[in-house]
ROKE-697180 format. One record per atom (N, C-alpha, C): x, y, z; chain; residue number from 1; atom name; residue in one letter. Coordinates in Angstrom, 1 decimal, m for minus. Atoms other than C-alpha are relative to their C-alpha. Last residue first. Layout:
N
TORLUM       x       y       z  chain  resi  name  resn
TORLUM       X       Y       Z      A   NUM    CA     a
...
This chain:
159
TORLUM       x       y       z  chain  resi  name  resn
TORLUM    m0.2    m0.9     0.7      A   159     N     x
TORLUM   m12.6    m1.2    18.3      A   159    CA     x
TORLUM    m1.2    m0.1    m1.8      A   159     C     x
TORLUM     1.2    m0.4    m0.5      A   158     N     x
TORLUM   m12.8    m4.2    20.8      A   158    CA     x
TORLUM    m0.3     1.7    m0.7      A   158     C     x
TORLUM     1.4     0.8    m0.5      A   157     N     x
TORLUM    m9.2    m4.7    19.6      A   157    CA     x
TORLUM    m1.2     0.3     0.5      A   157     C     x
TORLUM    m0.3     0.4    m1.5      A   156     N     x
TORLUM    m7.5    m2.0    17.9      A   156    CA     x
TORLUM    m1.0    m0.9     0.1      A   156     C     x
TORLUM     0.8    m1.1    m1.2      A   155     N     x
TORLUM    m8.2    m1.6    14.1      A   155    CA     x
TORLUM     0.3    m0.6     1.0      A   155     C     x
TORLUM    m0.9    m0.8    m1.2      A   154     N     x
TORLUM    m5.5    m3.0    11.7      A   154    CA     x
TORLUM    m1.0     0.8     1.1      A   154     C     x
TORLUM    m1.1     1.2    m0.7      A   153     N     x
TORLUM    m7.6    m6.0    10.3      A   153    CA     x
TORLUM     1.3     1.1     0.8      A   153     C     x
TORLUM     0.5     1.4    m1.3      A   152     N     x
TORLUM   m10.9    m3.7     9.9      A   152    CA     x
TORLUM     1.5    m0.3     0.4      A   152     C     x
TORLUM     0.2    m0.6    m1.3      A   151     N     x
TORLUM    m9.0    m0.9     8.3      A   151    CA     x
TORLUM    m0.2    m0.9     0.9      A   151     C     x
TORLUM    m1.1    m0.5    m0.5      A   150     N     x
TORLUM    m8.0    m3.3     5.4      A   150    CA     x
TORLUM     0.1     0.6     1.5      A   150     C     x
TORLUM    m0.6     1.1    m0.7      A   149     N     x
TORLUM   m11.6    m4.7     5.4      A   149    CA     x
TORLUM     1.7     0.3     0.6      A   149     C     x
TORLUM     0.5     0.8    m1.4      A   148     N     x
TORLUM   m12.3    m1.4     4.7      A   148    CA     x
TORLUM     0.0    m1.0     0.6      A   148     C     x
TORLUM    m0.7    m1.2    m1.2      A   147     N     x
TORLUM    m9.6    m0.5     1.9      A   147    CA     x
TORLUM    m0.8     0.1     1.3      A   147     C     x
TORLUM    m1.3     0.0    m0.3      A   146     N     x
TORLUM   m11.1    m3.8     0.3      A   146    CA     x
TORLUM     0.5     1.0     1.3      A   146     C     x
TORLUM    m0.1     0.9    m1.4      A   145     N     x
TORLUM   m14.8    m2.9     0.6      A   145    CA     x
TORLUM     1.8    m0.7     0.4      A   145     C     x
TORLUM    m0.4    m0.6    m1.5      A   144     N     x
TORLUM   m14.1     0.3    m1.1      A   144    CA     x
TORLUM     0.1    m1.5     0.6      A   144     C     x
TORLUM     1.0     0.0    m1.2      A   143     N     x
TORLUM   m13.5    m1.4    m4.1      A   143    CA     x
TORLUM     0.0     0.0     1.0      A   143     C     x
TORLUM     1.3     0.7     1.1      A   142     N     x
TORLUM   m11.1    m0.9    m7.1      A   142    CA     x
TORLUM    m1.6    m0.2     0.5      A   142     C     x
TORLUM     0.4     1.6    m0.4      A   141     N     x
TORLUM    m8.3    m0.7    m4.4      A   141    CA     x
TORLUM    m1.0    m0.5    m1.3      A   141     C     x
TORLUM    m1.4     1.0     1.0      A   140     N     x
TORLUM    m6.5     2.5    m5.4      A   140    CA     x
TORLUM    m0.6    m1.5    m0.3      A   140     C     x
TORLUM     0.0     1.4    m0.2      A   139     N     x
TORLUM    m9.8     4.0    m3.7      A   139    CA     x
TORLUM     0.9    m0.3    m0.9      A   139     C     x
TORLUM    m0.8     1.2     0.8      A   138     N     x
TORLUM    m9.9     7.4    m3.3      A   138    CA     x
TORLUM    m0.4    m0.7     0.6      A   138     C     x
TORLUM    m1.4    m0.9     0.7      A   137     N     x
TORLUM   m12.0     9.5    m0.6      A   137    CA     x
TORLUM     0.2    m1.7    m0.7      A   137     C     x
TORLUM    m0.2     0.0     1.3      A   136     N     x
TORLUM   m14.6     7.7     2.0      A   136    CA     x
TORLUM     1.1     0.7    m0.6      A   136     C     x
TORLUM    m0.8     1.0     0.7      A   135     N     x
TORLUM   m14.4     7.1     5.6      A   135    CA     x
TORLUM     0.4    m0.1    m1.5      A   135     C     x
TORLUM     0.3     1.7    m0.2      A   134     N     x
TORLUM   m15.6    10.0     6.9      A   134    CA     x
TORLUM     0.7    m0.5    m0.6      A   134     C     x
TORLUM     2.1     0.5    m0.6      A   133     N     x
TORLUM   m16.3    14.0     6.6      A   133    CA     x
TORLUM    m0.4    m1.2     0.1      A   133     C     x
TORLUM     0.2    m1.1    m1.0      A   132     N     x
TORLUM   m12.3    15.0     6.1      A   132    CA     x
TORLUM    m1.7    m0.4     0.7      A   132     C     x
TORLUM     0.6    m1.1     0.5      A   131     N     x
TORLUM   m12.2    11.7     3.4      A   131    CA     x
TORLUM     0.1     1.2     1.9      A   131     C     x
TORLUM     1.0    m0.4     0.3      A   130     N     x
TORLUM    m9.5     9.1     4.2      A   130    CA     x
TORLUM    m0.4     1.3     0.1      A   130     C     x
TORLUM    m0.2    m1.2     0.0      A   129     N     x
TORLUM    m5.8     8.0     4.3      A   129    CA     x
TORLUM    m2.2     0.0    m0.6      A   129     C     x
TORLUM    m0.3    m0.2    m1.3      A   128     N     x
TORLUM    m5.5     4.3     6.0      A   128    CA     x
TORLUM    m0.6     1.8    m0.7      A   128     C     x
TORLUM     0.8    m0.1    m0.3      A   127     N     x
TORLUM    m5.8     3.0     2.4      A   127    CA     x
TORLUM    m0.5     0.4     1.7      A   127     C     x
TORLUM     0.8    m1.3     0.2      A   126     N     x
TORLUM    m3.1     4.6     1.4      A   126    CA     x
TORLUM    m1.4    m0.1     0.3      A   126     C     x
TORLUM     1.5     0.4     0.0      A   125     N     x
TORLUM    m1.1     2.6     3.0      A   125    CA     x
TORLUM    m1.4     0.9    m0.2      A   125     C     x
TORLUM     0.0    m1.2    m0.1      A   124     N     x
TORLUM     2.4     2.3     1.3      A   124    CA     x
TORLUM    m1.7     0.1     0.2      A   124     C     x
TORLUM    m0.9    m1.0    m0.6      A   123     N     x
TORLUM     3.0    m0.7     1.6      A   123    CA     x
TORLUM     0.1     0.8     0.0      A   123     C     x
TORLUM     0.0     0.6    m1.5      A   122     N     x
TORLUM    m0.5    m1.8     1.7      A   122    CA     x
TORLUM     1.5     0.6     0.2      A   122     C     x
TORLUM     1.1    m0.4    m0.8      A   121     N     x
TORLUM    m0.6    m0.5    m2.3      A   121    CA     x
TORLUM     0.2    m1.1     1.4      A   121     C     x
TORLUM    m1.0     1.2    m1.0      A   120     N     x
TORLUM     2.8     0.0    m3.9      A   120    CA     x
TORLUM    m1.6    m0.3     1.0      A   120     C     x
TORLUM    m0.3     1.3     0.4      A   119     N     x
TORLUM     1.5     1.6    m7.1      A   119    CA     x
TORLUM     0.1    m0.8     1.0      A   119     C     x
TORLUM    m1.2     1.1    m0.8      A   118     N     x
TORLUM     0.0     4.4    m5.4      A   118    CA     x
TORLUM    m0.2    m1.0    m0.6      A   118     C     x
TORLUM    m0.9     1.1     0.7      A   117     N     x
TORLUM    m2.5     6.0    m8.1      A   117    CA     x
TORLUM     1.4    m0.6     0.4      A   117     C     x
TORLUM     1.6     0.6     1.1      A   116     N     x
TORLUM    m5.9     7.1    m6.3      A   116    CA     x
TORLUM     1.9    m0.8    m0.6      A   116     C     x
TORLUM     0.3     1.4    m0.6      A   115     N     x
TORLUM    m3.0     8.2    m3.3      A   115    CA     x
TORLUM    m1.1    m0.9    m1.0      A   115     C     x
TORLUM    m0.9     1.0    m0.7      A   114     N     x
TORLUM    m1.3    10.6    m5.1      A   114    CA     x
TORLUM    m0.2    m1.4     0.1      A   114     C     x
TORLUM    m0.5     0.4     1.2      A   113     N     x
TORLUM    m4.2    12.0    m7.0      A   113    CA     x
TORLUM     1.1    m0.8     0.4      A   113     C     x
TORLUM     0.9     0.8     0.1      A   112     N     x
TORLUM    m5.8    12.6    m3.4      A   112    CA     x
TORLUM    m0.1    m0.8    m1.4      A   112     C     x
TORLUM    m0.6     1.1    m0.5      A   111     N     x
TORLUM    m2.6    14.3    m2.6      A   111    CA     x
TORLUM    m1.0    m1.2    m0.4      A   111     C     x
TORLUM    m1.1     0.0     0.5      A   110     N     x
TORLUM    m3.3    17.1    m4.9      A   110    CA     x
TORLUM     0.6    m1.7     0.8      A   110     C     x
TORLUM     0.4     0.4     1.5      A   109     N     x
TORLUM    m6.8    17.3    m4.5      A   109    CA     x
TORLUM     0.9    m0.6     0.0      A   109     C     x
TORLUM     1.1     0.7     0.0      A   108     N     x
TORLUM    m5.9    18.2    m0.7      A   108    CA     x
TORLUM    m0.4    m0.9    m1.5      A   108     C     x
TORLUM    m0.3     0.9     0.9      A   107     N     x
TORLUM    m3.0    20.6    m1.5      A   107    CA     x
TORLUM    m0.9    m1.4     0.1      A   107     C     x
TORLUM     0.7    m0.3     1.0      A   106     N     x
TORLUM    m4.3    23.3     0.5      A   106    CA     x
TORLUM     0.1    m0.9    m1.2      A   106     C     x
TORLUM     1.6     0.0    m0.4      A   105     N     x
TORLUM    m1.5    23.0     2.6      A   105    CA     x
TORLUM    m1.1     0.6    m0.9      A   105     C     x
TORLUM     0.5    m0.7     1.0      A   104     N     x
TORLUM     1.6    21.8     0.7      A   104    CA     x
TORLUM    m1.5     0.0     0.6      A   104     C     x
TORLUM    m0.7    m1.3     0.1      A   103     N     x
TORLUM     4.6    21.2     3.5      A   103    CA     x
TORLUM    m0.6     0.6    m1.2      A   103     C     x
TORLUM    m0.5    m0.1     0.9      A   102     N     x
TORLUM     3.8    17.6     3.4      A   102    CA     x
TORLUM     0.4     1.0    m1.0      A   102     C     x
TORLUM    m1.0     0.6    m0.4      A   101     N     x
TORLUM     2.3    17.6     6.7      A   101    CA     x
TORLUM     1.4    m0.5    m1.1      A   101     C     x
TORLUM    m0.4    m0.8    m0.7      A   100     N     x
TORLUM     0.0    20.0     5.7      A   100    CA     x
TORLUM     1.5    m0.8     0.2      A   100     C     x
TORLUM    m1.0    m1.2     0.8      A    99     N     x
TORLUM    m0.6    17.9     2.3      A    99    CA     x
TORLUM     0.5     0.9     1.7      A    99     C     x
TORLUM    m1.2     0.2    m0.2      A    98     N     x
TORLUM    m1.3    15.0     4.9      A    98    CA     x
TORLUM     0.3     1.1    m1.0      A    98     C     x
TORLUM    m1.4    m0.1    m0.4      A    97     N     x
TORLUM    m3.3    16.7     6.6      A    97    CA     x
TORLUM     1.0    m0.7    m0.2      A    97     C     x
TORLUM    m0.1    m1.2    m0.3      A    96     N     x
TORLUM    m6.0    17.7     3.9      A    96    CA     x
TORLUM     1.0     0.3     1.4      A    96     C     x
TORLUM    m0.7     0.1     1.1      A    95     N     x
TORLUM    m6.6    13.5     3.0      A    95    CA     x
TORLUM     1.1     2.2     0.3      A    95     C     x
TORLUM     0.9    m0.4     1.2      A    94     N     x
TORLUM    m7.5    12.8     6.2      A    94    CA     x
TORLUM     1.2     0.8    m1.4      A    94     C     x
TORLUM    m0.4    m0.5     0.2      A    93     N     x
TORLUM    m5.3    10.2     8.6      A    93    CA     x
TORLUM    m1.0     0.7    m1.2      A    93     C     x
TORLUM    m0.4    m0.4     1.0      A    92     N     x
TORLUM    m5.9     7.0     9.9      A    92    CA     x
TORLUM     0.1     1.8    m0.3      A    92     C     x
TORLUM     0.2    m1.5     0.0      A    91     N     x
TORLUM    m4.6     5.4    12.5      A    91    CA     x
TORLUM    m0.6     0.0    m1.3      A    91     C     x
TORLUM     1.4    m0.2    m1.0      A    90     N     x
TORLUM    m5.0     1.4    13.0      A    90    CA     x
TORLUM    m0.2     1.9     0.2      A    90     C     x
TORLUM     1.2     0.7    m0.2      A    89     N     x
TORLUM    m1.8     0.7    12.0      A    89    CA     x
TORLUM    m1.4     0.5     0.6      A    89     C     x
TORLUM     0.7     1.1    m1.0      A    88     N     x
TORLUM     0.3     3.9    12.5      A    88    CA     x
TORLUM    m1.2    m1.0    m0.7      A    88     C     x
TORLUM     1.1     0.7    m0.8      A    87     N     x
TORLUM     1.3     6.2    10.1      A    87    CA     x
TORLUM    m0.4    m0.8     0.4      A    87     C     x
TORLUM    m0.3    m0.2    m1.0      A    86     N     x
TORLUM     4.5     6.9     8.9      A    86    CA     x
TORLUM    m0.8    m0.2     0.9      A    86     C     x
TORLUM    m0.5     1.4    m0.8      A    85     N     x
TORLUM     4.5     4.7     5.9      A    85    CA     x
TORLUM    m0.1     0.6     1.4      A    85     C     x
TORLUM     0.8     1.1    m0.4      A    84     N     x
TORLUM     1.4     7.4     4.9      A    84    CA     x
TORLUM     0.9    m1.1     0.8      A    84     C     x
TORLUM     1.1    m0.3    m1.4      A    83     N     x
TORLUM     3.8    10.6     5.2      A    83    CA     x
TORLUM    m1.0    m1.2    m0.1      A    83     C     x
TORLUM    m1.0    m0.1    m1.3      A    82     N     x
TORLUM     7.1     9.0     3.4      A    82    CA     x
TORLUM    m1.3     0.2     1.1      A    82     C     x
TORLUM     0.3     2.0    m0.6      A    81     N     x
TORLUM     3.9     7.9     0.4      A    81    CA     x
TORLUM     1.4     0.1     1.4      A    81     C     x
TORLUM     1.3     0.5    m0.3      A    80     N     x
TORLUM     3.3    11.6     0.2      A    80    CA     x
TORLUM    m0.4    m1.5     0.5      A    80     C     x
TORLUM     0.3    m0.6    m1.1      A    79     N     x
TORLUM     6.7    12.8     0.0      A    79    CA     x
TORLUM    m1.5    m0.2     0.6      A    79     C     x
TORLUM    m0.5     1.0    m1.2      A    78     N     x
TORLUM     6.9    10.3    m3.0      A    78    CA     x
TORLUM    m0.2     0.6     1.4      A    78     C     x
TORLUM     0.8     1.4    m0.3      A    77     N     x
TORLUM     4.2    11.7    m4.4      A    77    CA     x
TORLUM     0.9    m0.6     0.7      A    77     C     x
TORLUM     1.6     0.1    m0.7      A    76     N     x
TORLUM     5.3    15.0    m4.5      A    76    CA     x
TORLUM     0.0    m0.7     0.7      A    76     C     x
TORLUM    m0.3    m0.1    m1.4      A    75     N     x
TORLUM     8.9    14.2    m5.5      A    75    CA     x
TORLUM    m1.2     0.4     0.6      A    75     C     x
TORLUM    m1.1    m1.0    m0.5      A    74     N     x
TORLUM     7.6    12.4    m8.4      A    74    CA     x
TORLUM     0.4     0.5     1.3      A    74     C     x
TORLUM     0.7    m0.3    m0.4      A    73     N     x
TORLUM     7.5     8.5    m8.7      A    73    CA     x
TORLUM    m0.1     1.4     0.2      A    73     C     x
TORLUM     0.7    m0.3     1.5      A    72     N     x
TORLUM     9.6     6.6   m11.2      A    72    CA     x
TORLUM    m1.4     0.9     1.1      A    72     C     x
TORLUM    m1.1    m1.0     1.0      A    71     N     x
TORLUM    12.0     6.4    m8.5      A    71    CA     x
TORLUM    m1.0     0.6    m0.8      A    71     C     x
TORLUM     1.1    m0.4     0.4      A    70     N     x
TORLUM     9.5     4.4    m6.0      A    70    CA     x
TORLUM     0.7     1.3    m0.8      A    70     C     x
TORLUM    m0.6    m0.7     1.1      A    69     N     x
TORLUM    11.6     1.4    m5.3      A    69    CA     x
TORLUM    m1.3     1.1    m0.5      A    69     C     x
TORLUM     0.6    m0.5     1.4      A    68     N     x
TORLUM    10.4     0.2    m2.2      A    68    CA     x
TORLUM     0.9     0.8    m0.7      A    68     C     x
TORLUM    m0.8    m1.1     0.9      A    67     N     x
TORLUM    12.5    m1.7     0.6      A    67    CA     x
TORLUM    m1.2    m0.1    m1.0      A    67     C     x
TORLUM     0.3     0.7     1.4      A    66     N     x
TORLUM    10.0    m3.6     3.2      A    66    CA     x
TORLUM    m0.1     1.1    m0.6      A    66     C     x
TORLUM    m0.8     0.1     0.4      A    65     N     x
TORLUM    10.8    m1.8     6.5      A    65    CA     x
TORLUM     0.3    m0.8    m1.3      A    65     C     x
TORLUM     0.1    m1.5     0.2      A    64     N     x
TORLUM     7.0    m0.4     7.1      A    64    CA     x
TORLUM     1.8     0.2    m0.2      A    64     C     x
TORLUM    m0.1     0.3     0.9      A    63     N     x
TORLUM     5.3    m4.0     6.9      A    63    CA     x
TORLUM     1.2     1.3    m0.6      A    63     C     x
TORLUM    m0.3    m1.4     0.3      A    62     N     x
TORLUM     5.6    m5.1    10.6      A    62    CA     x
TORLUM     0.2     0.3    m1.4      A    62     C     x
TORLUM    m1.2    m0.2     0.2      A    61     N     x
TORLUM     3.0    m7.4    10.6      A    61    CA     x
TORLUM     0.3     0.8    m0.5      A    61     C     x
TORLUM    m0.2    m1.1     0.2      A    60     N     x
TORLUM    m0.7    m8.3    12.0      A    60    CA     x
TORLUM     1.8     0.0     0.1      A    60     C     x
TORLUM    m1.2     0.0    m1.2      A    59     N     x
TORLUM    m1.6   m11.5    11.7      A    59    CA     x
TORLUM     1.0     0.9    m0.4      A    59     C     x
TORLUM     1.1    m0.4    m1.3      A    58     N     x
TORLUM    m5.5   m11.4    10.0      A    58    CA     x
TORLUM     1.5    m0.3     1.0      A    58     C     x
TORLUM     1.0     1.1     0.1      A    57     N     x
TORLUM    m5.3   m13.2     6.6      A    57    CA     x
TORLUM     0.1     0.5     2.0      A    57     C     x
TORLUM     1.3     0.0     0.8      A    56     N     x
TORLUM    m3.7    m9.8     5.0      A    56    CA     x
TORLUM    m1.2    m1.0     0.7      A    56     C     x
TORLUM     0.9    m1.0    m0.1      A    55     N     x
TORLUM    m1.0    m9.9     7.1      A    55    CA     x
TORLUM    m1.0     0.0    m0.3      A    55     C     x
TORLUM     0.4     0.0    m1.3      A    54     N     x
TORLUM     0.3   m13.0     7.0      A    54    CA     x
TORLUM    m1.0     0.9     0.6      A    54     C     x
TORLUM     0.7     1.0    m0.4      A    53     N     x
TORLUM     0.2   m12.9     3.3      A    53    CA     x
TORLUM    m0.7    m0.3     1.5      A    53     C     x
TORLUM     1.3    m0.3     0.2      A    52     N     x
TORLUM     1.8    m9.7     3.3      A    52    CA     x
TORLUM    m1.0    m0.7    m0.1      A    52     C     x
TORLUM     1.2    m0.7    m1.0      A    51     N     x
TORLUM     4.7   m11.1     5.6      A    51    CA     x
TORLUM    m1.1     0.4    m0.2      A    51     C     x
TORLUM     1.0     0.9    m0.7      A    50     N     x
TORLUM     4.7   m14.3     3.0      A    50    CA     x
TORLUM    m0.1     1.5     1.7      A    50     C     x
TORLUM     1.2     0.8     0.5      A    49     N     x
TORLUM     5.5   m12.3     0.4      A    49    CA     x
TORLUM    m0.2    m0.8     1.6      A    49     C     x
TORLUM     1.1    m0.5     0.5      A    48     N     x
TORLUM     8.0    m9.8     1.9      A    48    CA     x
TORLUM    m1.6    m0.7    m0.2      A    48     C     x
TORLUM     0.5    m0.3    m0.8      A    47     N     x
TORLUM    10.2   m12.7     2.8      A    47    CA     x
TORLUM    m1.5     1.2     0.2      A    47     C     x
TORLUM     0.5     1.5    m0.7      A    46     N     x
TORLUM     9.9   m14.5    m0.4      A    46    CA     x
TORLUM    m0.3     0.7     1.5      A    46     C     x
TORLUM     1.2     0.2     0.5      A    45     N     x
TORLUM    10.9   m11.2    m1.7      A    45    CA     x
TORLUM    m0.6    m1.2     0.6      A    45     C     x
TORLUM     1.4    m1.1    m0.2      A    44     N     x
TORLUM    13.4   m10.8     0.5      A    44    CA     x
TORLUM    m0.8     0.3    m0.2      A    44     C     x
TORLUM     0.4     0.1    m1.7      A    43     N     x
TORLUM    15.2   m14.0    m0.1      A    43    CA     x
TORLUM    m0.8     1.0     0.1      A    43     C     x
TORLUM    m0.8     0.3    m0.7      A    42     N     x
TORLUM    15.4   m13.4    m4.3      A    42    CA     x
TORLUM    m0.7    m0.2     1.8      A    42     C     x
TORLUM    m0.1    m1.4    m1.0      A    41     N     x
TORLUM    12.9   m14.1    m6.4      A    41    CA     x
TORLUM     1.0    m0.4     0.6      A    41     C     x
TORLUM    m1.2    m0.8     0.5      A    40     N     x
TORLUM    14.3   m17.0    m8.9      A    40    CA     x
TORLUM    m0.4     1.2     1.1      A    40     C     x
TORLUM    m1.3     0.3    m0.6      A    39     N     x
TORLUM    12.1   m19.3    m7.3      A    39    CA     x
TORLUM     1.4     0.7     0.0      A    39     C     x
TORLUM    m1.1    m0.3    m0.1      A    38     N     x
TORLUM     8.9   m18.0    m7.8      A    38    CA     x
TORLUM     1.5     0.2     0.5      A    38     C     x
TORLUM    m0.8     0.0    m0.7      A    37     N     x
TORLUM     6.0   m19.8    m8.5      A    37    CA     x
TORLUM     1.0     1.1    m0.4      A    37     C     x
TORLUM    m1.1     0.0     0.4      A    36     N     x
TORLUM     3.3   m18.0   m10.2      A    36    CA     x
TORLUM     0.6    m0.6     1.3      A    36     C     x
TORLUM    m1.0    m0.1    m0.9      A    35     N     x
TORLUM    m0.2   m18.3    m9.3      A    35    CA     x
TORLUM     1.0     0.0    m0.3      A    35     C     x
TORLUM    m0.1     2.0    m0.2      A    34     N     x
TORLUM    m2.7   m18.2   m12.6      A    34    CA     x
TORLUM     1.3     0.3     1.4      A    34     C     x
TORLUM    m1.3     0.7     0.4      A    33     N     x
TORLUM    m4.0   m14.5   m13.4      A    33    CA     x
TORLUM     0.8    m1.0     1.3      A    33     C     x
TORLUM     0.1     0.7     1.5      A    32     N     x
TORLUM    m7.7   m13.7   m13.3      A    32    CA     x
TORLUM     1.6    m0.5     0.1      A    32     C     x
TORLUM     0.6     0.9     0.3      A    31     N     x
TORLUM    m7.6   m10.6   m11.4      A    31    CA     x
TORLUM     0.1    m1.0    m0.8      A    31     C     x
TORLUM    m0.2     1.0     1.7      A    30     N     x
TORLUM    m5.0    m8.6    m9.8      A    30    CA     x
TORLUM    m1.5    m0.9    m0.1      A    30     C     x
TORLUM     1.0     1.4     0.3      A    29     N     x
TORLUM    m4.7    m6.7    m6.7      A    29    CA     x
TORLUM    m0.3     0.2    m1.4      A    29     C     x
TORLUM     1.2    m0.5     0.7      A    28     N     x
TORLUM    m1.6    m4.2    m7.1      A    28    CA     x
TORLUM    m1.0    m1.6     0.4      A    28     C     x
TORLUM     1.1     0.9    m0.6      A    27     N     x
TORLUM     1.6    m4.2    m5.6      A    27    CA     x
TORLUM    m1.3     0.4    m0.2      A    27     C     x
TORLUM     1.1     0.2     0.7      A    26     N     x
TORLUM     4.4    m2.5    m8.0      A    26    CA     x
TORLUM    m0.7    m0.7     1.3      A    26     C     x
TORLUM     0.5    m0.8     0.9      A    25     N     x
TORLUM     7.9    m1.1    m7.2      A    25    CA     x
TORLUM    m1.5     0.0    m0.3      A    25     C     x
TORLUM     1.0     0.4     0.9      A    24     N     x
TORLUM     9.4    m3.4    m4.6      A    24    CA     x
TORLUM    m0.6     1.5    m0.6      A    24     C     x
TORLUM     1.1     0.3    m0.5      A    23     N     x
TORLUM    12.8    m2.5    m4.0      A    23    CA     x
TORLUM    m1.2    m0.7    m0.5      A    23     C     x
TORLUM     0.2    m0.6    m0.8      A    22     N     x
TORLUM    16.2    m1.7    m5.2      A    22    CA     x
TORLUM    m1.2     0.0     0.9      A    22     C     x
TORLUM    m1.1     0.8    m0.4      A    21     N     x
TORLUM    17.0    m5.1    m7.4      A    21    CA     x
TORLUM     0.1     1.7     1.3      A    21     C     x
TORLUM    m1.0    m0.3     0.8      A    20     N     x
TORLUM    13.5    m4.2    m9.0      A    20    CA     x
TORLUM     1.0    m0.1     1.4      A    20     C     x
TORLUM    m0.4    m0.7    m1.0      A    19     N     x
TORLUM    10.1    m5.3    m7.8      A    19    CA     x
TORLUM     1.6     0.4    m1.0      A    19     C     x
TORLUM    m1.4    m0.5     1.0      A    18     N     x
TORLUM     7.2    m6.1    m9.2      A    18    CA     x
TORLUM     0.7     0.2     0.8      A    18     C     x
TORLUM    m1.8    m1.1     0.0      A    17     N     x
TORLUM     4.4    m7.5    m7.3      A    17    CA     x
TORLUM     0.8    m0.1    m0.6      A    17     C     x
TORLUM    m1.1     0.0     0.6      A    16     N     x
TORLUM     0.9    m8.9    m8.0      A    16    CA     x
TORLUM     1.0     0.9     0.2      A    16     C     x
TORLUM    m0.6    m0.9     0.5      A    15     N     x
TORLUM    m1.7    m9.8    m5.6      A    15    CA     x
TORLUM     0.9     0.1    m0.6      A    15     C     x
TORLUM    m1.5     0.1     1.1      A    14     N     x
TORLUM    m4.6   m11.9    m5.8      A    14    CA     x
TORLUM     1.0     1.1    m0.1      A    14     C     x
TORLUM    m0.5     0.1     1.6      A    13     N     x
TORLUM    m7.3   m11.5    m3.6      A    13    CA     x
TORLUM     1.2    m0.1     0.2      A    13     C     x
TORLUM     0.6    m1.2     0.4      A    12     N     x
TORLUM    m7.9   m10.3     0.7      A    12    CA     x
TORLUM    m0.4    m0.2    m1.6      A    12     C     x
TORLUM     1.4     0.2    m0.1      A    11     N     x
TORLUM    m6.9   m13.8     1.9      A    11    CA     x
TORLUM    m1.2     1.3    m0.5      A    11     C     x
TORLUM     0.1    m0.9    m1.5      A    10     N     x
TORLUM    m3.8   m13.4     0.0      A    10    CA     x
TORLUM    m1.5    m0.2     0.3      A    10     C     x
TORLUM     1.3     0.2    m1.0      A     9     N     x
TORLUM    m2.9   m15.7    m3.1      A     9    CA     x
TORLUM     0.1     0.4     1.2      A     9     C     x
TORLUM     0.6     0.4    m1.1      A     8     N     x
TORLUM    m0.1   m14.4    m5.2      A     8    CA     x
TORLUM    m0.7    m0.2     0.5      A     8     C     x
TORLUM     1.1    m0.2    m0.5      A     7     N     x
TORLUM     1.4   m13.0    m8.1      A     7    CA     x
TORLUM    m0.1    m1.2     0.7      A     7     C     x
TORLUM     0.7     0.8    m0.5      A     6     N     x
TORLUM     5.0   m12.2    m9.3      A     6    CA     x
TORLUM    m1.3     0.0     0.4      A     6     C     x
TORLUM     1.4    m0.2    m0.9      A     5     N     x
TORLUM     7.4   m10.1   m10.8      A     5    CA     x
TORLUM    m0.3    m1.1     0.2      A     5     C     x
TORLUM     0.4     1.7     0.2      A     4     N     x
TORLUM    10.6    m8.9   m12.4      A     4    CA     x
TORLUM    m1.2    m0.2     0.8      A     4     C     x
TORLUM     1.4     0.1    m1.3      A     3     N     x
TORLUM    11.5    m5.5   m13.2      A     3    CA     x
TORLUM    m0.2    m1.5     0.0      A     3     C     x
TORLUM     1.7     0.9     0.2      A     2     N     x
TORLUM    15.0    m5.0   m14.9      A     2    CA     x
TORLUM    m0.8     0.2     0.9      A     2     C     x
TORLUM    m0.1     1.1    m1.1      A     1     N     x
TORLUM    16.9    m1.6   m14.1      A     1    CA     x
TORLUM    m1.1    m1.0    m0.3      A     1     C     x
């Protein structure tokens, strides 16, 4: 299935998506690389892009119907990124329940490999999944302060 892509300016950095004619596949922050138009995306990409834009710069949107392609992922992992979309803004979640909830308790390590290499990163929010003794664990992001600012912009008001 081709992949086709794009990068973007978000108030968080630069992000790049891939996506294939079943979803998006790829979102990654990026460095260094030049804004792409793209006119050949189709409508939903364009829509996608500008809800993660919205989001990102502080107006909070629904992101948890934005189709992903995550074939090339195994059934683990994908059962691991079903238990993060389900989580709530502003929830988060330690790394040791989502193996329970993923029907592999004790699998702790196991999901923490998951989430270190989610391709789809915000849709699928792995940064919402933290350590059992705080905010720490993975970072897909490159730097915590990302996956914290993230939190920040979904935390409840006066929160």
């Amino acid at each position: 299935m081709p992949v086709r892509s794009l990068t973007f300016a978000t108030a968080l950095g630069r992000l790049r998506l891939a996506w294939t004619a079943e979803g998006i596949c790829t979102l990654r922050f990026v460095e260094g690389l030049a804004q792409e138009e793209a006119p050949q995306a189709p409508a939903w990409i364009l829509e996608a892009v500008r809800r993660l834009m919205a989001h990102l710069a502080g107006q909070p949107q629904d992101l948890g119907g934005i189709p992903l392609d995550l074939a090339e992922r195994t059934p683990f992992q994908q059962r691991v990124a079903e238990v993060l979309r389900s989580t709530q803004p502003g929830q988060t979640i330690s790394y040791g329940e989502v193996a329970l909830l993923v029907g592999r308790p004790g699998a702790a390590r196991a999901v923490g490999q998951a989430v270190k290499t989610n391709p789809v990163l915000i849709l699928v929010p792995c940064h919402r999944v933290v350590a059992a003794d705080g905010p720490g664990g993975w970072s897909a992001f490159g730097s915590p302060g990302v996956k914290a600012r993230l939190l920040a912009l979904e935390a409840p008001p006066g929160r």
